[in-house]
matplotlib code that plots the C-alpha trace (Angstrom):
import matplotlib.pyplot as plt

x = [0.0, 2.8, 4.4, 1.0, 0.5, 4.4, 3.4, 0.0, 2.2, 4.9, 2.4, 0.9, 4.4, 4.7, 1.4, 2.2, 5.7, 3.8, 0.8, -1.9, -4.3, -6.1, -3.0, -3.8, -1.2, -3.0, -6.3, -4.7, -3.6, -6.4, -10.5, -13.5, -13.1, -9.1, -8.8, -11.2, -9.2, -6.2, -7.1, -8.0, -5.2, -3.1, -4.9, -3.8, -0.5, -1.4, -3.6, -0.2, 1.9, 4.0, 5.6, 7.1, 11.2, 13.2, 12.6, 9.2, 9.9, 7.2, 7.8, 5.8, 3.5, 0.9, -1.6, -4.6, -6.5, -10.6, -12.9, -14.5, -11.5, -10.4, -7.4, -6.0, -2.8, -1.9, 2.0, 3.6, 4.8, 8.0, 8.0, 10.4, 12.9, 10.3, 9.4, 7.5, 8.8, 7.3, 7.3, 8.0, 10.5, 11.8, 12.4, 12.1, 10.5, 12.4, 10.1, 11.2, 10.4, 7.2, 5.2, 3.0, 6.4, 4.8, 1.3, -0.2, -2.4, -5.1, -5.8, -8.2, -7.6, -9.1, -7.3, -9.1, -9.6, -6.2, -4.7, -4.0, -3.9, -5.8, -6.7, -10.2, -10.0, -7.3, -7.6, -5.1, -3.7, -1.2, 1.1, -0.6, 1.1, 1.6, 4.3, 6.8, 10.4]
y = [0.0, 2.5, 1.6, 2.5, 5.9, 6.9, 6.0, 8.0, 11.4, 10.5, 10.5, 13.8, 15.7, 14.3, 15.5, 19.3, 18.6, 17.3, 19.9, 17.5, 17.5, 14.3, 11.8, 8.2, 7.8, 9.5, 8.2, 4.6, 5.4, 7.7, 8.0, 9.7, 13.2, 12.6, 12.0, 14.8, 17.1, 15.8, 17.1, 20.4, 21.2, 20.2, 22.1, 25.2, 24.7, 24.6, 28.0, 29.6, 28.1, 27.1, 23.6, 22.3, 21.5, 21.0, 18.0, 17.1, 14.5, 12.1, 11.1, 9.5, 7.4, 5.4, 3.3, 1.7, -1.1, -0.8, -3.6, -2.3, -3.6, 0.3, 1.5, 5.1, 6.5, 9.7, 11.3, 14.5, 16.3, 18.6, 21.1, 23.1, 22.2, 22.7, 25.1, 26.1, 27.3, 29.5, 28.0, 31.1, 32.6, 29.3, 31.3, 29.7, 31.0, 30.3, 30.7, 31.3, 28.3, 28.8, 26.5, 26.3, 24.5, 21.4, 19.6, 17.1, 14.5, 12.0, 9.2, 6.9, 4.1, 1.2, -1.8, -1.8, -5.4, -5.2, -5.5, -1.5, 1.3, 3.8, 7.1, 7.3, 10.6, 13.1, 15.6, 17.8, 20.9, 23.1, 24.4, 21.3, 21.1, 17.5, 17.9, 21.4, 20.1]
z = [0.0, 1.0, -2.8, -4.3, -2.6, -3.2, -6.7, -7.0, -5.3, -8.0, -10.6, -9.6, -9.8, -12.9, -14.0, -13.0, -15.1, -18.0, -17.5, -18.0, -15.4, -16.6, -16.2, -17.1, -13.7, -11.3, -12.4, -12.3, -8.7, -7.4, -7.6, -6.8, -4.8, -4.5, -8.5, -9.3, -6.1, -7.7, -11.7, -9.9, -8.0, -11.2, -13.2, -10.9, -11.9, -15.6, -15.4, -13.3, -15.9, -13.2, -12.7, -9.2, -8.6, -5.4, -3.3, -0.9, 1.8, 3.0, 6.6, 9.5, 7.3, 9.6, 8.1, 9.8, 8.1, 8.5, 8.5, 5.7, 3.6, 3.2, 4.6, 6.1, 5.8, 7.7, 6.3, 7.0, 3.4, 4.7, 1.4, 2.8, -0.3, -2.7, -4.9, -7.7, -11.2, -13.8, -17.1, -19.3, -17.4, -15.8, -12.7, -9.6, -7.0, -3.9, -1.0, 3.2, 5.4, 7.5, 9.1, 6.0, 4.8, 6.4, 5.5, 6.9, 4.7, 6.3, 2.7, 2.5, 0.2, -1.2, -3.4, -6.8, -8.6, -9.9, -6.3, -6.7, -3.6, -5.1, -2.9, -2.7, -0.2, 0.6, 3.2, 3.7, 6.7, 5.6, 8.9, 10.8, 14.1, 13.9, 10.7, 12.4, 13.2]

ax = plt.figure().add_subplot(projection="3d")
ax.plot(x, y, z, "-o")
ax.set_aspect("equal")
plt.show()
């Protein structure tokens, strides 16, 4: 499960560097509200005309299995090394570490018929207490 969502966040990165909202990769490894979240907050990137660089680290991933054959996975995103990029310009823009630096994410998933993680749900705090150093 943890390969499958480092795969679906891999797959949205991708999709901001490609600028295609609708990524046969992210709708492999995502559905419902987080697929449709996910072609919208692509798609943000794409109006900007902005792309992402740097490095994001994932750390502290907990998962919890439900009886319901679902599955959560809480994860702290430490952005503090990334950036954003402007396309036309190919500036980057270099941004201060604050405690919006670090998110905090709460996934639902579900394994499709093809023995696939997919996120079902992502829910999101930006400067969550849970992720500071």
């Amino acid at each position: 499960m943890l390969r499958d969502n480092a795969e679906y966040l891999r797959a949205v990165d991708e999709a901001i560097g490609d600028q295609e909202p609708r990524s046969k990769a992210v709708a492999f490894y995502s559905k419902g509200s987080a697929y449709l979240d996910s072609v919208e907050w692509i798609g943000g990137f794409v109006e900007e005309g902005t792309t992402v660089t740097g490095t994001v680290r994932y750390v502290d991933r907990r998962v919890t299995f439900g009886e319901d054959g679902s599955a959560g996975l809480t994860y702290c995103g430490d952005e503090s090394k990334g950036y954003t990029k402007d396309l036309k310009t190919k500036k980057t823009n270099v941004t201060p570490v604050t405690k919006d630096s670090y998110v905090f994410y709460n996934d639902r998933l579900r394994k499709n018929a093809k023995g696939v993680w997919q996120v079902t749900k992502s829910v999101s705090e930006r400067g969550s207490k849970a992720c500071r150093p």
